[in-house]
C-alpha positions as CSV (number, residue, x, y, z in Angstrom):
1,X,126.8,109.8,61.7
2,X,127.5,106.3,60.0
3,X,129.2,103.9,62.5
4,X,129.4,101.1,60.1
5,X,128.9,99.8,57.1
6,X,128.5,96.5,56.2
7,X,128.1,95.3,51.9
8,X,127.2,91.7,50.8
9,X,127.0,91.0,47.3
10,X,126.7,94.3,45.8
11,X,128.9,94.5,42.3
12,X,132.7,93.5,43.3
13,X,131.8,93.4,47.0
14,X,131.7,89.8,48.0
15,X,131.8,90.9,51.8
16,X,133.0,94.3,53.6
17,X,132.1,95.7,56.6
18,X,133.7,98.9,57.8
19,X,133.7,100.5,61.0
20,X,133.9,104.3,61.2
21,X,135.5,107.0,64.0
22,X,134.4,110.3,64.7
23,X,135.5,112.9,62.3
24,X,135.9,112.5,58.7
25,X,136.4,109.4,56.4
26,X,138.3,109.2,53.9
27,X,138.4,106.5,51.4
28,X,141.2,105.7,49.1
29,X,142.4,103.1,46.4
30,X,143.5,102.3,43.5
31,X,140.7,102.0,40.4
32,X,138.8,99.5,40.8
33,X,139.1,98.5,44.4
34,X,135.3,99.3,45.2
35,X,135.4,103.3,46.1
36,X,132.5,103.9,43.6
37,X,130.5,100.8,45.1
38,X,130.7,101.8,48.6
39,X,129.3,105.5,47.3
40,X,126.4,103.1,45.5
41,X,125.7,101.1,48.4
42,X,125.3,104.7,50.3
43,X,122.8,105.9,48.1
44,X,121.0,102.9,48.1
45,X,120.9,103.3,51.7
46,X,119.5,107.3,51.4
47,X,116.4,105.7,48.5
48,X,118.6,105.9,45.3
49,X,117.4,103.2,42.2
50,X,118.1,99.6,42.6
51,X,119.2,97.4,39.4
52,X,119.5,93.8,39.5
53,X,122.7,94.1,37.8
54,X,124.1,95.6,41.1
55,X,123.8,92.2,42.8
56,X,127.4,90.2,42.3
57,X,127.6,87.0,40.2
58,X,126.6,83.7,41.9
59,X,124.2,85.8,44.7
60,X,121.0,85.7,44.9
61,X,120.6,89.2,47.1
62,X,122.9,92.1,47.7
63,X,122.5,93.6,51.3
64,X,123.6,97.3,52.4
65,X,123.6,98.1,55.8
66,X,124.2,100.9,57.9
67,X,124.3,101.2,61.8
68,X,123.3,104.9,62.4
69,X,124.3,107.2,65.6
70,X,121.9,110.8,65.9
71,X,122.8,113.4,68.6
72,X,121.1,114.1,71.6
73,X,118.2,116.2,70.9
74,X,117.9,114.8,67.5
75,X,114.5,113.7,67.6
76,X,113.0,116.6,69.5
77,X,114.2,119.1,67.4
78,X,112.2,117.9,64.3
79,X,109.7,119.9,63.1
80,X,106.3,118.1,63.9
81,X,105.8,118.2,59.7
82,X,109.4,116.7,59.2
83,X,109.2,113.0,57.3
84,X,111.5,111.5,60.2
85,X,109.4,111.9,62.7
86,X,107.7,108.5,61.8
87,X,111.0,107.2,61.9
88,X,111.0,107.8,65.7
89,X,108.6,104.9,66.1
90,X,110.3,102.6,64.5
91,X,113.5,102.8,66.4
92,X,114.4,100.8,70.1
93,X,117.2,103.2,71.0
94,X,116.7,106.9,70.0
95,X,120.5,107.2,70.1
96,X,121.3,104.9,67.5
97,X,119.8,102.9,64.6
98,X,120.3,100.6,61.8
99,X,119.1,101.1,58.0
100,X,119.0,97.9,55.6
101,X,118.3,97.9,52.1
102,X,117.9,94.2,50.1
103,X,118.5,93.7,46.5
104,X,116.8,90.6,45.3
């Protein structure tokens, strides 16, 4: 589950950080108040294609960043073969991590 989000830079985003509840999010607003960038910044976050076009006039990098909960049991129910399971050395708390992606 995503507890926050924070955007620098990225397209119309000067700066935005959001933090999310339990449950489902919902985001609204009128066109052009950001809703496709925060879906952008999300699949940058999950590996999607970076363009330097993405990184807002007047910066020289666009950050995305995401501060990550997993349930309990997360890690041990992986299949031994399962990608993530390299992830598991990477983290200090198996309960929650953050992701961070840089456009230069």
């Amino acid at each position: 589950m995503i507890r926050t989000l924070e955007i620098r830079g990225l397209v119309v985003i000067e700066q935005a950080e959001l933090e999310l509840g339990d449950g489902l999010t919902v985001i609204t607003g009128e066109t052009g108040a950001g809703k496709t960038v925060l879906t952008n910044a999300l699949a940058l976050l999950a590996g999607g294609p970076v363009d330097a076009g993405m990184v807002r006039p007047g910066h020289q990098q666009a950050l995305v960043q995401a501060t990550l909960s997993v349930p309990e049991g997360f890690w041990t129910d992986l299949d031994e073969d399962d990608p993530a399971i390299a992830l598991r050395e990477l983290v200090d708390d198996a309960s929650e991590f953050t992701v961070t992606r840089r456009i230069p």
